[in-house]
Every structure is written in C-alpha cells, then in structure tokens.
N, CA and C atoms as a LAMMPS dump frame, in Angstrom:
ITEM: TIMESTEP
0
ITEM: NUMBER OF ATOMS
558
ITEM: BOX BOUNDS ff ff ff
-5.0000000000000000e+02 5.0000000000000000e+02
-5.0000000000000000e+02 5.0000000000000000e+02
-5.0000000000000000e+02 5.0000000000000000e+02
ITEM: ATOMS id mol type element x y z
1 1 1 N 8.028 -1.49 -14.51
2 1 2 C 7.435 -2.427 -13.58
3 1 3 C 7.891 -3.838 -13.94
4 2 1 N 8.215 -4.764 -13.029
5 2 2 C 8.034 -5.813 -13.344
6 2 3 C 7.618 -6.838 -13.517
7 3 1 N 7.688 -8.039 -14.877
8 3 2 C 6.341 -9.204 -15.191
9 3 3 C 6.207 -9.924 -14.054
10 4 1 N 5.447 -10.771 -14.153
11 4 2 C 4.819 -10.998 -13.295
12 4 3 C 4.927 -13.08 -13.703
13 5 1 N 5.195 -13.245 -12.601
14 5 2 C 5.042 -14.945 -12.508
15 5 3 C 3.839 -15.18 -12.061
16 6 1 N 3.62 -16.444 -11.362
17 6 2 C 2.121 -16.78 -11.4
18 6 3 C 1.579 -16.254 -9.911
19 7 1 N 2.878 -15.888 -8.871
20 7 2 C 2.015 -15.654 -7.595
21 7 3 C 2.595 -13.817 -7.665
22 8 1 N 2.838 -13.197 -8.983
23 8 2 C 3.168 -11.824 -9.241
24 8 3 C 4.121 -11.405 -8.79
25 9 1 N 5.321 -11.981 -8.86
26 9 2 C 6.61 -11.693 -8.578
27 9 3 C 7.344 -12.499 -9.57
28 10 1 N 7.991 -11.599 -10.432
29 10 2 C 8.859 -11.975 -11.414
30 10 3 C 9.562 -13.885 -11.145
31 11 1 N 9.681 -14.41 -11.621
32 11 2 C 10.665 -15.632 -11.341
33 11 3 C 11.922 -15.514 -10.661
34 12 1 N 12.707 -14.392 -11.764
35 12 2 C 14.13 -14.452 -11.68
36 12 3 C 14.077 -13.264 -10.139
37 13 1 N 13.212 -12.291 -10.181
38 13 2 C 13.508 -11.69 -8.987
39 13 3 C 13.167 -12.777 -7.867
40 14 1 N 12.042 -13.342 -7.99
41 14 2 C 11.86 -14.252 -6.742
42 14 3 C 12.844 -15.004 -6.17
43 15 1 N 13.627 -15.729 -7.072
44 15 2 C 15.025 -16.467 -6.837
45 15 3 C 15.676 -15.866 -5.718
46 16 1 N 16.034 -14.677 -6.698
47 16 2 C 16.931 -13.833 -6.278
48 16 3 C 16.696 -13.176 -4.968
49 17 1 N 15.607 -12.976 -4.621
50 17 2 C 15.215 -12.155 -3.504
51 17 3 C 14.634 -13.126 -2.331
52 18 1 N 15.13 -14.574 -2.688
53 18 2 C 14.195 -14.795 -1.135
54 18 3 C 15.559 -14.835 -0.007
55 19 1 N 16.469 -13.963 -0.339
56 19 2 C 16.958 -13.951 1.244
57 19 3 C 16.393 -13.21 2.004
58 20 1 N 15.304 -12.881 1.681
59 20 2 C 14.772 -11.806 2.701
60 20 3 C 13.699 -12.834 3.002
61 21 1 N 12.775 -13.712 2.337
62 21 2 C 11.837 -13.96 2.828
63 21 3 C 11.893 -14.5 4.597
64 22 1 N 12.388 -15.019 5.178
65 22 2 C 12.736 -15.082 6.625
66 22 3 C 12.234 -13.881 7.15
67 23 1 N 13.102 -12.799 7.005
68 23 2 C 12.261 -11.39 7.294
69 23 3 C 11.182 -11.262 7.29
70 24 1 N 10.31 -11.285 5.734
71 24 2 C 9.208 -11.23 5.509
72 24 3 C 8.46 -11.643 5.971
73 25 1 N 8.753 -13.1 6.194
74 25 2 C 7.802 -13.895 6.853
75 25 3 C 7.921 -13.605 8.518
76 26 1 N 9.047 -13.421 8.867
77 26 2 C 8.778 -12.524 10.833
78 26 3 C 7.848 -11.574 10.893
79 27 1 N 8.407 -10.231 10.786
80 27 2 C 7.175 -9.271 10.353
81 27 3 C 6.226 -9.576 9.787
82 28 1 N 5.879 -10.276 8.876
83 28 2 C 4.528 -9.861 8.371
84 28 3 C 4.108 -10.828 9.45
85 29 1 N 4.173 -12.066 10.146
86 29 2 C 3.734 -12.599 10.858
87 29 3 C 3.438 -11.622 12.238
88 30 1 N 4.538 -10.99 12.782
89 30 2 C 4.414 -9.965 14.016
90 30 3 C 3.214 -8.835 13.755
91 31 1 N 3.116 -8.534 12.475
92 31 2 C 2.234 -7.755 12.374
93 31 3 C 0.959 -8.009 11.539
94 32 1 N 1.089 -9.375 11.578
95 32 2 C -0.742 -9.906 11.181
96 32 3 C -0.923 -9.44 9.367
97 33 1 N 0.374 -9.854 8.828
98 33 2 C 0.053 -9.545 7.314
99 33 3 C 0.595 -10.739 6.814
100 34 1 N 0.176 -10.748 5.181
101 34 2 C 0.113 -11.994 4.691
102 34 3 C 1.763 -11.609 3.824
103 35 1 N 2.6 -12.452 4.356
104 35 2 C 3.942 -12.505 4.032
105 35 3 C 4.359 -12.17 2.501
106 36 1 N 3.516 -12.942 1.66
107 36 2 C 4.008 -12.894 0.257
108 36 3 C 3.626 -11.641 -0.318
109 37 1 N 2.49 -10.767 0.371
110 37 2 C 2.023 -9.344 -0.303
111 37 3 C 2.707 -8.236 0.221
112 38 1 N 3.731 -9.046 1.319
113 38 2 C 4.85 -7.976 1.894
114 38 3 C 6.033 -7.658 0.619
115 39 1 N 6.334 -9.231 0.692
116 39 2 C 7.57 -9.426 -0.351
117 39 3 C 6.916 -8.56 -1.995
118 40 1 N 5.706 -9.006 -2.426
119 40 2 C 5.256 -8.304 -3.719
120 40 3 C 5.417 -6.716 -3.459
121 41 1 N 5.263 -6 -2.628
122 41 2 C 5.146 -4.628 -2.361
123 41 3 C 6.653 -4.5 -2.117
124 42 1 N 7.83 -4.862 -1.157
125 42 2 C 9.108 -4.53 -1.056
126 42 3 C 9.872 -4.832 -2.576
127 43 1 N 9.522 -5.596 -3.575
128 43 2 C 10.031 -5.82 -4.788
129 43 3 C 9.017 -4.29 -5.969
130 44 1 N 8.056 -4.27 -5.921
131 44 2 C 7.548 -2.971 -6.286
132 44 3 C 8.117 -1.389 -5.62
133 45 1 N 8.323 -1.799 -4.982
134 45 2 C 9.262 -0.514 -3.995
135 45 3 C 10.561 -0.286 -4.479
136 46 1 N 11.307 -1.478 -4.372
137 46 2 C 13.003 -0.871 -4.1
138 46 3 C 13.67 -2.663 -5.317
139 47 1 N 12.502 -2.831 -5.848
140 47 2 C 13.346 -3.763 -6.74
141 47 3 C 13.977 -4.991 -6.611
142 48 1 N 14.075 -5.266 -4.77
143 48 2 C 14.44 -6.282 -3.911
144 48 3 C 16.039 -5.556 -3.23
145 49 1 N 16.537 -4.297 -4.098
146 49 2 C 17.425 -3.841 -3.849
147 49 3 C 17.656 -2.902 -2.28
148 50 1 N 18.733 -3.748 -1.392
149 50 2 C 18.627 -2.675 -0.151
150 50 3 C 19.553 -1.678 -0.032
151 51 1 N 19.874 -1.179 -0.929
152 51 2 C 20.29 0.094 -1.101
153 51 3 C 19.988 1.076 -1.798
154 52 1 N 18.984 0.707 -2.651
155 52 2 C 17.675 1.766 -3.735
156 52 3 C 17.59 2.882 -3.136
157 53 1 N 17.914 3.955 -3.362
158 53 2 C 17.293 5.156 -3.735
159 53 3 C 16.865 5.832 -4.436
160 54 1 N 15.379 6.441 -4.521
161 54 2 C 14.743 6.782 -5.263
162 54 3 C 14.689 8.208 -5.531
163 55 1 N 14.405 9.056 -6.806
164 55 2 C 15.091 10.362 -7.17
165 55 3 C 14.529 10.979 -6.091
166 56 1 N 13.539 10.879 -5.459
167 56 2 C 12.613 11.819 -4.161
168 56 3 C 13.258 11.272 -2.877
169 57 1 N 14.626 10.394 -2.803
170 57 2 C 15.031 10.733 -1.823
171 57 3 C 14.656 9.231 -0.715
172 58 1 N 13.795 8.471 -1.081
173 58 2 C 13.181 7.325 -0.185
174 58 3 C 14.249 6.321 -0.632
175 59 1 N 14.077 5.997 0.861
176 59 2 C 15.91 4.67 1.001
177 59 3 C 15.126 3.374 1.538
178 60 1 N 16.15 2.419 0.678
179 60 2 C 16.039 0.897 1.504
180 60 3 C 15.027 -0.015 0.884
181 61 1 N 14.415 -0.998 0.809
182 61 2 C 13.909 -2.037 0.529
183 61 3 C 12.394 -1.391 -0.092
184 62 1 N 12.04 -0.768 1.792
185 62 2 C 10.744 -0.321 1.81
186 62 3 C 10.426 1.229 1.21
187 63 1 N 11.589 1.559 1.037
188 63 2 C 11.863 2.966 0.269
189 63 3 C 10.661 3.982 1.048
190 64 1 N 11.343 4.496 1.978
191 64 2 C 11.268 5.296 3.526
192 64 3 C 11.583 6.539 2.962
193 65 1 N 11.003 7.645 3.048
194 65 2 C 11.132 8.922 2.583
195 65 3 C 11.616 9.281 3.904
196 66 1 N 12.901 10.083 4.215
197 66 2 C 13.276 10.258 5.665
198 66 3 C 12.444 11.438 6.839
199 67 1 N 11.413 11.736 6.641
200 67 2 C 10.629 11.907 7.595
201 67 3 C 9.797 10.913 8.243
202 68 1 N 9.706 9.986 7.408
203 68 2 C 8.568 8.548 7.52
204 68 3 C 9.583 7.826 8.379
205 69 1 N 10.954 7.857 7.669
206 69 2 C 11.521 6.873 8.748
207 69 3 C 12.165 7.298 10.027
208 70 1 N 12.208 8.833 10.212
209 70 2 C 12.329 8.975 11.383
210 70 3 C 10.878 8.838 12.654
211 71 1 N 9.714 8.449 11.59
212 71 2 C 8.315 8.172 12.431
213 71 3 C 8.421 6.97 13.158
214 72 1 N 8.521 5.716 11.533
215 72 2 C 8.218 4.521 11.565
216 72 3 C 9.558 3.591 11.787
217 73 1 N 10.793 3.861 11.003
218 73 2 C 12.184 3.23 11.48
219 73 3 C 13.055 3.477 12.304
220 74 1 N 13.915 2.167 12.358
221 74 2 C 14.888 2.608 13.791
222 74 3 C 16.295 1.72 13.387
223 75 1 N 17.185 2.574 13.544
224 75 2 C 18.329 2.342 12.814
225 75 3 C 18.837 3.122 11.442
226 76 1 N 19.008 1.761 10.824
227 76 2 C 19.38 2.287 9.295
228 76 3 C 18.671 2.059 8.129
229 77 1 N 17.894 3.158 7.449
230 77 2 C 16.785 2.33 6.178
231 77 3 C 17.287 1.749 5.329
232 78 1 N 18.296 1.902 5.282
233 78 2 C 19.375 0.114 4.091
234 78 3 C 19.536 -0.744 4.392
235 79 1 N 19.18 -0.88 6.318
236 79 2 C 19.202 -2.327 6.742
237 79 3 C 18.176 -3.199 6.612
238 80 1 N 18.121 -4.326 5.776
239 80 2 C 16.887 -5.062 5.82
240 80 3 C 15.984 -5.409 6.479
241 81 1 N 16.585 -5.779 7.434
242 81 2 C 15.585 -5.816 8.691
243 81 3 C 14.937 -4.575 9.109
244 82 1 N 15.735 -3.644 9.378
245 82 2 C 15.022 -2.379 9.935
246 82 3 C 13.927 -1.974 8.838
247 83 1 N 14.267 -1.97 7.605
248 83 2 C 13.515 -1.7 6.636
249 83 3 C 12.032 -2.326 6.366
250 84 1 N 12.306 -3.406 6.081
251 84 2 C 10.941 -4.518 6.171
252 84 3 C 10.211 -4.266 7.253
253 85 1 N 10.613 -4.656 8.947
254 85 2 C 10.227 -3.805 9.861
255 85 3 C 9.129 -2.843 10.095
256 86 1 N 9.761 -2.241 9.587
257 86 2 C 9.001 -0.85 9.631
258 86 3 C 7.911 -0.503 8.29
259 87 1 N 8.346 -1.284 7.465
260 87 2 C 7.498 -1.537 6.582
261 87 3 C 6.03 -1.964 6.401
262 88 1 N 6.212 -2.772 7.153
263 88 2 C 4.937 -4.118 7.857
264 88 3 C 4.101 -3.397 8.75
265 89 1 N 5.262 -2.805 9.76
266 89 2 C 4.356 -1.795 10.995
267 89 3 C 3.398 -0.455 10.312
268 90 1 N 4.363 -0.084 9.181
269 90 2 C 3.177 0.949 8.447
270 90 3 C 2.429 0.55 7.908
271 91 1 N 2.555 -0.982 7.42
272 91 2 C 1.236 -1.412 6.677
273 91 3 C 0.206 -1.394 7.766
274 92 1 N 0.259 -2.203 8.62
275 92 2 C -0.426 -2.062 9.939
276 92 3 C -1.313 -1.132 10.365
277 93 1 N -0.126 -0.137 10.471
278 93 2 C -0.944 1.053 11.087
279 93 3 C -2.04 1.35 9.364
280 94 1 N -1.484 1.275 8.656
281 94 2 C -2.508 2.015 7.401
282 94 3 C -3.887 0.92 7.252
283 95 1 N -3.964 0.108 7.202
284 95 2 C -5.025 -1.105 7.463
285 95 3 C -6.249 -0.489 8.696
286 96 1 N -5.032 -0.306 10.303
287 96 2 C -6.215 0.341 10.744
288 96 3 C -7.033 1.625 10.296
289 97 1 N -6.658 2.268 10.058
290 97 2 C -6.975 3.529 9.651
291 97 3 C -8.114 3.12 8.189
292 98 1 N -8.301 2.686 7.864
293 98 2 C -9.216 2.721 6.964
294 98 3 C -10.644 1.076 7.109
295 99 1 N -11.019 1.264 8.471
296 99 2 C -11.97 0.46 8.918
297 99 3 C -13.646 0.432 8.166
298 100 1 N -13.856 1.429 7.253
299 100 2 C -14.729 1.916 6.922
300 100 3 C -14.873 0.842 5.783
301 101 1 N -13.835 0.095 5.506
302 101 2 C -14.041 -0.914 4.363
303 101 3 C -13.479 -1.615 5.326
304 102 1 N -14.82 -3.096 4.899
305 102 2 C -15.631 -4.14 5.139
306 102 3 C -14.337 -5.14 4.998
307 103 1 N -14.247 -5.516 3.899
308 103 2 C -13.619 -6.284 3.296
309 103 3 C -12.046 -6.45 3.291
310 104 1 N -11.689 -7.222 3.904
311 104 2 C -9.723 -7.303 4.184
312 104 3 C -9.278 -7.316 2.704
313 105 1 N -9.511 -7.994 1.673
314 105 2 C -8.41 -7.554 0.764
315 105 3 C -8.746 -6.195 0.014
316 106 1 N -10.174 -5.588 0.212
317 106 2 C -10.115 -4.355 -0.145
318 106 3 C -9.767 -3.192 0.572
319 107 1 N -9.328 -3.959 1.741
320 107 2 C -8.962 -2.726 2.733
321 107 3 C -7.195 -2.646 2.431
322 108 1 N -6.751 -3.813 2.155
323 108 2 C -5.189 -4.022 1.939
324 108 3 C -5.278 -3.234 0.982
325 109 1 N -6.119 -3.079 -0.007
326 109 2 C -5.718 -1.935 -1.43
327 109 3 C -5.94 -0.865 -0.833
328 110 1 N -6.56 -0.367 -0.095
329 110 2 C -6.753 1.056 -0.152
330 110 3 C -5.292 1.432 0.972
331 111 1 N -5.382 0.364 1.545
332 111 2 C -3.812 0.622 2.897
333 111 3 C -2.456 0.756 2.031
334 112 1 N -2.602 -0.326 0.747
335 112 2 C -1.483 0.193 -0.11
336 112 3 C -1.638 1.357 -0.927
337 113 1 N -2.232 1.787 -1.084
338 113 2 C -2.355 2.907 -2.411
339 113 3 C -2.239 3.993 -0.887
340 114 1 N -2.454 3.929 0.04
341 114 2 C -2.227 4.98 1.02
342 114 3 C -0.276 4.795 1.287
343 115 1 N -0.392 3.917 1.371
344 115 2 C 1.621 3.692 1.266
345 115 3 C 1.945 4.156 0.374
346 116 1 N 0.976 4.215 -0.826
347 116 2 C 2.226 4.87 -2.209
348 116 3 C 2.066 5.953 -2.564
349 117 1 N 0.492 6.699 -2.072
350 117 2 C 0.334 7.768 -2.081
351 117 3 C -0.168 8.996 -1.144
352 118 1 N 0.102 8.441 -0.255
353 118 2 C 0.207 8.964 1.368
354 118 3 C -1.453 8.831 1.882
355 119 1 N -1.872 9.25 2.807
356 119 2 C -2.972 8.624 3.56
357 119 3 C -3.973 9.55 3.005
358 120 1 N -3.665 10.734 3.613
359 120 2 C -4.141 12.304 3.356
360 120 3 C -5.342 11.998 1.748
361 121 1 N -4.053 11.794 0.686
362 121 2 C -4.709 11.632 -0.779
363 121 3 C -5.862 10.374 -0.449
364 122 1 N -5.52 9.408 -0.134
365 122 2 C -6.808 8.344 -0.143
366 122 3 C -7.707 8.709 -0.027
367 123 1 N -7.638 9.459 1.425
368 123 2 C -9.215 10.154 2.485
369 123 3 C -10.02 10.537 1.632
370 124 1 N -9.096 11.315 0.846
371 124 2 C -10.012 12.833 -0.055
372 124 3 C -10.286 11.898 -1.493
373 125 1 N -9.76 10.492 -1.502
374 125 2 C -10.502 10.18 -2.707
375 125 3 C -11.623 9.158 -2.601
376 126 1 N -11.599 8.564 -1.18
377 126 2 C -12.648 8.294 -0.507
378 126 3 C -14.196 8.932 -0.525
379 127 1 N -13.403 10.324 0.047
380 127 2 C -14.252 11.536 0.156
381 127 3 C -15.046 11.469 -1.136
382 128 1 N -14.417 11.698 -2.027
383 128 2 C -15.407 11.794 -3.369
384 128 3 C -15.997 10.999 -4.083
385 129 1 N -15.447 9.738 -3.358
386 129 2 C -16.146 8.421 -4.246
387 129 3 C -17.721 8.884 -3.428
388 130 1 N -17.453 8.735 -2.011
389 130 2 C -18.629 8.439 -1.37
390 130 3 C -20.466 9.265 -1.661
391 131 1 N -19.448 10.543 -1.957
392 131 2 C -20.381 11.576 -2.651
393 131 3 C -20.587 11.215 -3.784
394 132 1 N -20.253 10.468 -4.885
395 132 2 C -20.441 10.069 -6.117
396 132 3 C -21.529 9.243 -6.221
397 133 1 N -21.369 8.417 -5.121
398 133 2 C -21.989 7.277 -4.818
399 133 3 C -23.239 7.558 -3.831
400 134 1 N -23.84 9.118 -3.916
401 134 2 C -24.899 9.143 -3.036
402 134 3 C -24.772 8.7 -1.389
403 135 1 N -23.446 8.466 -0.686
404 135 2 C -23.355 8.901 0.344
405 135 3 C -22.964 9.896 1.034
406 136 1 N -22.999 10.021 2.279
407 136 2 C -21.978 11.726 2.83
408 136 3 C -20.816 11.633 2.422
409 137 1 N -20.189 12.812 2.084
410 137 2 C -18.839 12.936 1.631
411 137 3 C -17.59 12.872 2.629
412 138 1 N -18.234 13.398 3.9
413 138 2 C -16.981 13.417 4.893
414 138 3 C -17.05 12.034 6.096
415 139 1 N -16.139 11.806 6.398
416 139 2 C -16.302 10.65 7.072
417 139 3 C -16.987 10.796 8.048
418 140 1 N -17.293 11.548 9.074
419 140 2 C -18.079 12.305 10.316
420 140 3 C -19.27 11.854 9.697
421 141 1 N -19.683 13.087 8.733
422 141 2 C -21.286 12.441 8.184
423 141 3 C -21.389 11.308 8.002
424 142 1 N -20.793 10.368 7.783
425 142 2 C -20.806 9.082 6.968
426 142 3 C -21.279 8.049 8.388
427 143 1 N -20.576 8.704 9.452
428 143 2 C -20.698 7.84 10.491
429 143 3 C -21.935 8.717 11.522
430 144 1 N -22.241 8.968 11.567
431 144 2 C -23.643 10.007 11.737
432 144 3 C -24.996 9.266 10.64
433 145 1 N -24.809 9.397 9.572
434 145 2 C -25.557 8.845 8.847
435 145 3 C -25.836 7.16 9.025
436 146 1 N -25.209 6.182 10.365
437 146 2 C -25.472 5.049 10.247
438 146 3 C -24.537 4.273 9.573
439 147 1 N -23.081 4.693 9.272
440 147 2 C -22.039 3.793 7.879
441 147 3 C -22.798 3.176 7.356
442 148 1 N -23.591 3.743 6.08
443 148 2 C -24.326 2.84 5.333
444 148 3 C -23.891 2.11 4.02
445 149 1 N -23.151 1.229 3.976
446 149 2 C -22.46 0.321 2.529
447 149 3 C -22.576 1.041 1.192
448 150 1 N -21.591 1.084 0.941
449 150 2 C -21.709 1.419 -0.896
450 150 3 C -20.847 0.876 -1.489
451 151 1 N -20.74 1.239 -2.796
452 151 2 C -19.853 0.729 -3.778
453 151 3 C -18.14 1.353 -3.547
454 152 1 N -18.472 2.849 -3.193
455 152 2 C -17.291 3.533 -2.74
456 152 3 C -16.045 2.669 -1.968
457 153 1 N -16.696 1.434 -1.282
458 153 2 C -16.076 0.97 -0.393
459 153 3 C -15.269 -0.031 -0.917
460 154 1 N -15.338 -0.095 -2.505
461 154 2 C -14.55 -1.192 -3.447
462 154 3 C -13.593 -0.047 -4.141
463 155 1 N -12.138 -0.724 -3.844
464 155 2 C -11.165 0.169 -4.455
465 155 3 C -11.275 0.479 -6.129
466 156 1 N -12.196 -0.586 -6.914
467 156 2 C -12.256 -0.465 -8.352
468 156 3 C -12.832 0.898 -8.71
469 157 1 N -13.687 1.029 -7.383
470 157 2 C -14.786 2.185 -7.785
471 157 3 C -13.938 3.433 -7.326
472 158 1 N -13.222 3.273 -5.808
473 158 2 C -12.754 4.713 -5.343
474 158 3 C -11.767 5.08 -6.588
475 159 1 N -11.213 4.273 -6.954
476 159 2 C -9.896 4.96 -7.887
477 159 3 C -9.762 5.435 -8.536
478 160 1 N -11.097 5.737 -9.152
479 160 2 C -11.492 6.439 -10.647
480 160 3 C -11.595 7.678 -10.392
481 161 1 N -11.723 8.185 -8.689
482 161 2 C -11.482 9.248 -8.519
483 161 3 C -9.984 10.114 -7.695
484 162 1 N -9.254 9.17 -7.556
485 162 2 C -7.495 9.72 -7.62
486 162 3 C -7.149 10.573 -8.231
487 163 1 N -7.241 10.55 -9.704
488 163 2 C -6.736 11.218 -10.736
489 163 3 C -7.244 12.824 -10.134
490 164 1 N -8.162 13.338 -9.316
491 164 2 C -8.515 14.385 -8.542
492 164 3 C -8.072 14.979 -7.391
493 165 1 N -7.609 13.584 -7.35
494 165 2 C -6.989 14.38 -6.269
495 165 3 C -5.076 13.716 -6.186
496 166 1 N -4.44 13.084 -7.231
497 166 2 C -3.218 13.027 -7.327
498 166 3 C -2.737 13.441 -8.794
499 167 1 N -3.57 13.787 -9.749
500 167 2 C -3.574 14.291 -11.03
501 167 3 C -2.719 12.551 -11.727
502 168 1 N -1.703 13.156 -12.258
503 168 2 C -1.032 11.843 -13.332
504 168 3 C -0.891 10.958 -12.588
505 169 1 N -0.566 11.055 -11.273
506 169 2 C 0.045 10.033 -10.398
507 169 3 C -0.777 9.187 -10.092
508 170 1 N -1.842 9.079 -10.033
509 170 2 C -3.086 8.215 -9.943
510 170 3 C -3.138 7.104 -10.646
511 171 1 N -2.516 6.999 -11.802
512 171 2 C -1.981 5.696 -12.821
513 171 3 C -1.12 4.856 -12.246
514 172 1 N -0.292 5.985 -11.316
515 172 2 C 1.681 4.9 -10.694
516 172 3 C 0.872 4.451 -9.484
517 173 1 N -0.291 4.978 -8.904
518 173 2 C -0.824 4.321 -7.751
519 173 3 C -1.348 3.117 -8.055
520 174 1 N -2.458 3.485 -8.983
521 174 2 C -3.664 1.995 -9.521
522 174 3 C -2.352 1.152 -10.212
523 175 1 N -1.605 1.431 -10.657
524 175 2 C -0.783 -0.25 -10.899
525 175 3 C 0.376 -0.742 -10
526 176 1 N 0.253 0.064 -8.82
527 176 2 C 1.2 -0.27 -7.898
528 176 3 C 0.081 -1.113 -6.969
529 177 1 N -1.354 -1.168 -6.944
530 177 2 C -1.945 -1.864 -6.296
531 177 3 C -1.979 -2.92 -6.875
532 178 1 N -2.425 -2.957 -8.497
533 178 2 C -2.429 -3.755 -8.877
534 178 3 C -1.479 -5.076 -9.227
535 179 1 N -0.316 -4.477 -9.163
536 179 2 C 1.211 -5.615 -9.019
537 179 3 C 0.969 -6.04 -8.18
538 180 1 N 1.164 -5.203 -6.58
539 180 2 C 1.832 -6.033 -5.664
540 180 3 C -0.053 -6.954 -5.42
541 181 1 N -0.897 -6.676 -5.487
542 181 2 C -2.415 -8.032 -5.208
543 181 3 C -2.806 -8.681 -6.076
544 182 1 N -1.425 -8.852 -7.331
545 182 2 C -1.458 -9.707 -8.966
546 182 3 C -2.92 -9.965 -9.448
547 183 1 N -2.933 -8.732 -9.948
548 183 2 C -4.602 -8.698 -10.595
549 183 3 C -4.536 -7.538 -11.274
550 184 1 N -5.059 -7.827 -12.287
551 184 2 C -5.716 -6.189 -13.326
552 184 3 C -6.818 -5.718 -13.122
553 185 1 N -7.142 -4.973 -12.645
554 185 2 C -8.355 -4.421 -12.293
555 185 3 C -9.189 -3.81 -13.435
556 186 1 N -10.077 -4.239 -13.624
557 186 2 C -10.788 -3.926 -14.923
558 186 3 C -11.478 -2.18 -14.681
C-alpha cells in the first residue's frame, strides 16, 4: 500500500498522477462525487498506472474485472477516460444502493468496500451486523420493522463482521477503505 501525505495520497504519486486529475475532477463532478476520493481510490486500485493488470485479471486505472466492464465500461479499460468513467458511474450506482445508511461519508465506505469487495459480500455483512446489533437481519424486516437506527449503520461497527463473510480478505477491504478516506479506523 501506499504512505500517505497529508490529503492520503503519497506526494511523489500525487505529482505524478495529476494528469488525470481533469478527468477526475469531470466525472466525479458528472456523477456527484468528491473528486479527490476518486483520485485516492484510482491510485489504491491500479497505482495511478493505466495499464495495471491485476493477477485476477482487472484492467486499467479503475481495475475493471471484464465482466464489470462489459456492464459499466465502454471502449477500452486502459483508456483513462473510459476507465475513470466508469469508475465514478459505479461509485454512483454503489452509493445508491446502500440508502439504509444515514450518513454520506459512511455510506461512501460501505459503497467502497462494496467496489472492492463486491456488493453481494457487504449485504450479508450488513446482514449480520444488524442482527448483532439487535435489529432484523434481512433488509425486508429491517424496513417492515420501521428502519430503526443502529450502530450497524457505522462502517467501524459493520466490518468486524466481513471476516464472515470474506474470510482473510476482510483485512485488504478494511484498509482499502481506510487509504482511499485517509483515516485509521480504530
């Protein structure tokens, strides 16, 4: 992973990588996100590199597993633009999808940890926070029951239950949130 400067993007990568910010800053503007937590997440992804490929096969900036980018991209996933793009638009779409939290920058964590560890895994670790936490476990009940607030609804608390439902990988998630929203989560 890499250190971290004061707004959590390395120095020397920052230099190096703001030819993209223009990009960054289009999209994340087109799609109602905060530009610099685009750029922190595309440098946690692909390194700032647009030709990264990763051993599982995910290409480009935003490192697009090629079923995702035949969903979400159009063109070529090494092209920057297309990449970022489509990047932003999945953040998007993952933001909506998890309305059940209150709170925008805790909803941006749970929308990223759903980017890094697909949506499916969140739900179900949702699922078990909520039951942990003395609410209904399934979202149906939850919304039947009145959406009644809990703690579940703070990513510090859901995450402790990942490791259940992503086993080891639950570690590469919680510090992939934690880079790209430059904070250690206690």
């Amino acid at each position: 992973m890499r250190g971290k400067g004061g707004d959590g993007v390395s120095a020397s990568s920052s230099s190096r990588h703001d030819q993209y910010d223009g990009l960054l800053k289009q999209y994340a503007e087109e799609y109602g996100l905060e530009w610099r937590l685009l750029k922190r997440q595309m440098l946690a992804e692909s390194g700032g590199n647009p030709r990264a490929v990763s051993p599982r096969g995910a290409k480009g900036l935003m490192q697009f597993m090629p079923g995702a980018w035949r969903e979400w991209g159009q063109g070529d996933p090494f092209d920057p633009a297309a990449s970022i793009r489509a990047g932003a638009a999945y953040m998007r779409f993952l933001l909506s999808k998890f309305q059940e939290i209150p709170d925008d920058r805790e909803r941006y964590k749970f929308a990223l940890a759903a980017y890094n560890a697909g949506r499916a895994n969140i739900n179900r670790c949702l699922e078990y926070a909520r039951q942990a936490t003395g609410a209904p476990g399934s979202f149906d009940e939850w919304v039947k029951a009145g959406r009644p607030p809990g703690p579940w609804q703070e990513w510090k608390v859901a995450r402790e239950f990942l490791s259940m439902v992503t086993g080891r990988n639950a570690a590469v998630t919680i510090r992939y949130v934690e880079q790209i929203m430059g904070e250690e989560e206690e």
